[in-house]
DRENKELUM-675689 format. One record per residue (C-alpha): x negated, y negated, z; residue in three letters. Coordinates in steps of 0.001 Angstrom, whole numbers, plus 500000, padded with zeros to 6 digits. Example, Ala and Ser with C-alpha at 12.3 -4.5 7.8 and 13.67 -1.06 7.14 Angstrom:
BEGIN
487700504500507800ALA/486330501060507140SER/
# end
This chain:
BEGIN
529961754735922797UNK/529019757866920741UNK/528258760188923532UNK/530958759075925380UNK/533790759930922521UNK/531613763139922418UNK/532221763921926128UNK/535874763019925921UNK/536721765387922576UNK/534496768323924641UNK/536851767745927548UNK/540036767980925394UNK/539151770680923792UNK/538263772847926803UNK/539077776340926613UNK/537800779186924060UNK/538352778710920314UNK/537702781642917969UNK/535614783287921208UNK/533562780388921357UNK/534422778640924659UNK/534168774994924843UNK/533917772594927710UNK/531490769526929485UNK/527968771262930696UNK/528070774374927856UNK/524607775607926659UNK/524757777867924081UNK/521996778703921289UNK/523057781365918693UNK/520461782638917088UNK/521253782590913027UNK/521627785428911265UNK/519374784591908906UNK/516645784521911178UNK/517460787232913237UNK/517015789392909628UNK/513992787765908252UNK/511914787174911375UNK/513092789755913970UNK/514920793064912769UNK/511820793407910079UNK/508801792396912773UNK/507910795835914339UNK/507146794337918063UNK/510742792635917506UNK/513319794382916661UNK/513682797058919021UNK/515189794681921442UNK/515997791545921025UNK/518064788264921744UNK/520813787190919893UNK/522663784419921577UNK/522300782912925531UNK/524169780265927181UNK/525712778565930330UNK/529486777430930674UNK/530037776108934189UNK/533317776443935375UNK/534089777837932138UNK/538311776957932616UNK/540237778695930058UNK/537491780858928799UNK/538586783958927037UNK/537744786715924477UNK/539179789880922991UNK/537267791944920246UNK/539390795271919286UNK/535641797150918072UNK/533344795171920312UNK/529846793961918655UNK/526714795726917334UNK/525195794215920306UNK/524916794127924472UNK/526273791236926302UNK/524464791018929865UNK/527011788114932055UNK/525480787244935363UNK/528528785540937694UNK/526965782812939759UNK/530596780613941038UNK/533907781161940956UNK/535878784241939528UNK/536821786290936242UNK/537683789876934540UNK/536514791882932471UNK/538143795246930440UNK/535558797949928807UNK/538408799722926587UNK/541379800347928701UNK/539653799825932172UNK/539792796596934157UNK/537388795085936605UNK/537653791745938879UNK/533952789664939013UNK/532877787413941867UNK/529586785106942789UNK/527016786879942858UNK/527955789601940087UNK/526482791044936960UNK/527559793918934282UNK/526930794676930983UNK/529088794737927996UNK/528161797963925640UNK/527923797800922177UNK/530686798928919846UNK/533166799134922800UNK/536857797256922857UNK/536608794548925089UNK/538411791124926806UNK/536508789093929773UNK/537304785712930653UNK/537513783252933861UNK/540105783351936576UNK/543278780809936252UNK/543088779081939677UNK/539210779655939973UNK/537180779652936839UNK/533711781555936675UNK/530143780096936083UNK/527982782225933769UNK/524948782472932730UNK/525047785040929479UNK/522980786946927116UNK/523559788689923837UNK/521064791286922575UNK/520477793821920166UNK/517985796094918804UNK/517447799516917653UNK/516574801038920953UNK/519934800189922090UNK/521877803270922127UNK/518630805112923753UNK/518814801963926346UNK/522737802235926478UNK/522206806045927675UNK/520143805320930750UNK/522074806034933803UNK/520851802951935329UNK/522427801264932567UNK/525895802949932128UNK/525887801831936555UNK/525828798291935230UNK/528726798648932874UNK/530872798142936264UNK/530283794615938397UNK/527073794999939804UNK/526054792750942968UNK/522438790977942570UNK/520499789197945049UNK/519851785532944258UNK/516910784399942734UNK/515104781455941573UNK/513109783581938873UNK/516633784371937764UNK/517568781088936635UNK/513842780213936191UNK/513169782885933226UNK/516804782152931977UNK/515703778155931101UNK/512230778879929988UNK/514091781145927153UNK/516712779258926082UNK/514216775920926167UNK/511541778010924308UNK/514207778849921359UNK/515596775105921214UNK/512446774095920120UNK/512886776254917301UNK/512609780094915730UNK/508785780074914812UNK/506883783125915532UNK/505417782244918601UNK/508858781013919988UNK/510201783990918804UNK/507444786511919994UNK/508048784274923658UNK/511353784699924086UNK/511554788273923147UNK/508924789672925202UNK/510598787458928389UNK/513894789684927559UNK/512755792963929198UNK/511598791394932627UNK/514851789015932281UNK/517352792473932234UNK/514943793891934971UNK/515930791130937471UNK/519350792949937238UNK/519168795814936205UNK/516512796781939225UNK/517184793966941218UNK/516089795880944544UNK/512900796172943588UNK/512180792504943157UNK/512468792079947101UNK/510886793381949850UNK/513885795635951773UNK/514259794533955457UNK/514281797031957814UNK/517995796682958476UNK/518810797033954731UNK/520343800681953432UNK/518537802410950753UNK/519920805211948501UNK/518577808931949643UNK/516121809032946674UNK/514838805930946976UNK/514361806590950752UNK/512893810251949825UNK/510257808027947386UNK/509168805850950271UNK/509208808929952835UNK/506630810961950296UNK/504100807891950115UNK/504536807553953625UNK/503434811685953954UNK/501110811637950636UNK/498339813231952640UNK/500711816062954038UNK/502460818823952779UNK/506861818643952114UNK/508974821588950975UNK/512266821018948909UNK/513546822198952242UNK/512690819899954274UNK/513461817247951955UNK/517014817972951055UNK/517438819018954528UNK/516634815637955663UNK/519558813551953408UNK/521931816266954077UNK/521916817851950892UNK/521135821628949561UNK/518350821971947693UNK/519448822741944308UNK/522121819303944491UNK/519539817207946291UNK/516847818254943189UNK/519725817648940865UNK/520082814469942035UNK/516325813260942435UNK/515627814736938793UNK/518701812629937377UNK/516623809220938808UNK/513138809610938371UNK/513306812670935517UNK/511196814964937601UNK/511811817573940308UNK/510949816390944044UNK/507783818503944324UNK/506375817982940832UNK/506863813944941653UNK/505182814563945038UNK/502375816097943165UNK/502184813114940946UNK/501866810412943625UNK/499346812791945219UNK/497409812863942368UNK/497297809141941266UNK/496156808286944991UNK/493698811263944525UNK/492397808913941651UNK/491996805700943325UNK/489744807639945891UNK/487703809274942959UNK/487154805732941189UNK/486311803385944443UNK/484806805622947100UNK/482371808536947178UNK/483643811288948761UNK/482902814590947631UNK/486178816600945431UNK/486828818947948436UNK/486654816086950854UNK/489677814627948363UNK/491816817518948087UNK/491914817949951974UNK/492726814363952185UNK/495843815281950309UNK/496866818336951635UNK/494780820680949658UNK/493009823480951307UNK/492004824860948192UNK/489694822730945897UNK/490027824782943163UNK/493756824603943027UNK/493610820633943617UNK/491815820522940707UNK/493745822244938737UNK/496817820508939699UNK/494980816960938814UNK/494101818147935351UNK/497129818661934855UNK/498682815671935576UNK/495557813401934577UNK/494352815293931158UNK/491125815943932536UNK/489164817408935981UNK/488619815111939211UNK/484860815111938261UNK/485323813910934252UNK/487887811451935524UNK/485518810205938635UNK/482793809658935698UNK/485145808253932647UNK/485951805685935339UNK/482506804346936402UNK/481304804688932930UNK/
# end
């Protein structure tokens, strides 16, 4: 009879209550404050980044929350049914199936489920020091808008084996468990494309498809030219662009992935140095070499014998 009366007092008490929302099929672990302190902000592996809170409210009907100066913390929502809103400060957004974003820390905001058809959610709440350096990635600040996400079962996979790992308690190992599942949880989002193979129908952004079309050329030589040239862009906005993404120019990334194939031949076959620079485009040996020590801290010869050491 007990969990019965329990069912029927969750039912009539369905909606959100001091921006806690209640309703039949909520999950919901908070981690105390007590712990987060003691075990987590003073453990050095820890508290860079690290959970706070996660739960589940299907068809979450009459969910809603307002905080006028946000939290210390991220919220990451992931939208799996139905429909709901969200405002970052004074701007608005609608969220559908299918849907994440990111709530900032320290920000005014509201989100809760539509009226006529309430969301599903799957949530997370996390803090850390790094925060404000994570907060600042571009990549990041894309997500503060509805974001769609393919489907998938690792999703929802990761998601239970966190939130079962912490109901069994906040002991180290739980702890240490749960924590270090966070980053590749936020990656599922957060670089969602690059947990699927792309079909050959499916659109690409131009620096992504400049990425693919350098591996795809490693062993030949591209100008900034030709590369701009090809998505349409000048040179100096199509660098600007592909240095705001990967944090490099076009050419010296180029360089890069020529180099760390460069090293894979160096530590499995036996061709000679020159033999390796031509492979890649090099006519000079002496310049390849140069250009590897730079970008490997030390020659093609030291690193072809560090390696089979």
């Amino acid at each position: 009879m007990g969990g019965i009366n329990d069912i029927k007092k969750e039912q009539n008490k369905v909606g959100s209550h001091k921006n806690i929302w209640h309703g039949v099929g909520r999950q919901r672990i908070e981690i105390p404050r007590s712990v987060l302190k003691s075990r987590i902000q003073n453990n050095a592996l820890l508290r860079q980044m690290y959970i706070c809170g996660l739960g589940y409210y299907p068809r979450a009907t009459h969910h809603y929350t307002y905080r006028k100066k946000g939290l210390p913390e991220n919220f990451l929502f992931y939208c799996v049914d139905g429909h709901g809103f969200y405002t970052i400060g004074d701007k608005r957004y609608e969220v559908g199936p299918g849907q994440c974003f990111i709530l900032p820390q320290n920000v005014e905001h509201a989100y809760g489920s539509s009226e006529n058809d309430p969301w599903t959610i799957y949530w997370l709440h996390f803090g850390g020091s790094l925060l404000p350096n994570f907060n600042a990635l571009p990549v990041i600040q894309k997500h503060f808008k509805p974001n769609p996400v393919r489907s998938s079962n690792e999703m929802i996979s990761l998601f239970s084996k966190i939130y079962k790992t912490l109901e069994l308690g906040y002991s180290i190992d739980n702890l240490l468990f749960a924590n270090m599942c966070l980053s590749h949880y936020i990656t599922l989002f957060i670089y969602n494309q690059k947990h699927f193979v792309a079909s050959p129908s499916e659109k690409i952004d131009c620096i992504d498809s400049a990425i693919l079309f350098m591996q795809e050329h490693i062993n030949e030589n591209i100008t900034l030219n030709e590369l701009s040239h090809r998505y349409n862009y000048s040179p100096s906005r199509f660098s600007s662009l592909f240095k705001q993404r990967t944090g490099y120019a076009p050419i010296d990334y180029f360089i890069q992935m020529k180099m760390q194939k460069a090293s894979q031949h160096l530590g499995i076959t036996d061709k000679s140095v020159k033999d390796i620079a031509l492979s890649m485009g090099f006519d000079d040996p002496y310049y390849f070499s140069k250009r590897f020590t730079k970008v490997m801290g030390m020659s093609p010869t030291k690193y072809r014998s560090v390696t089979r050491d």
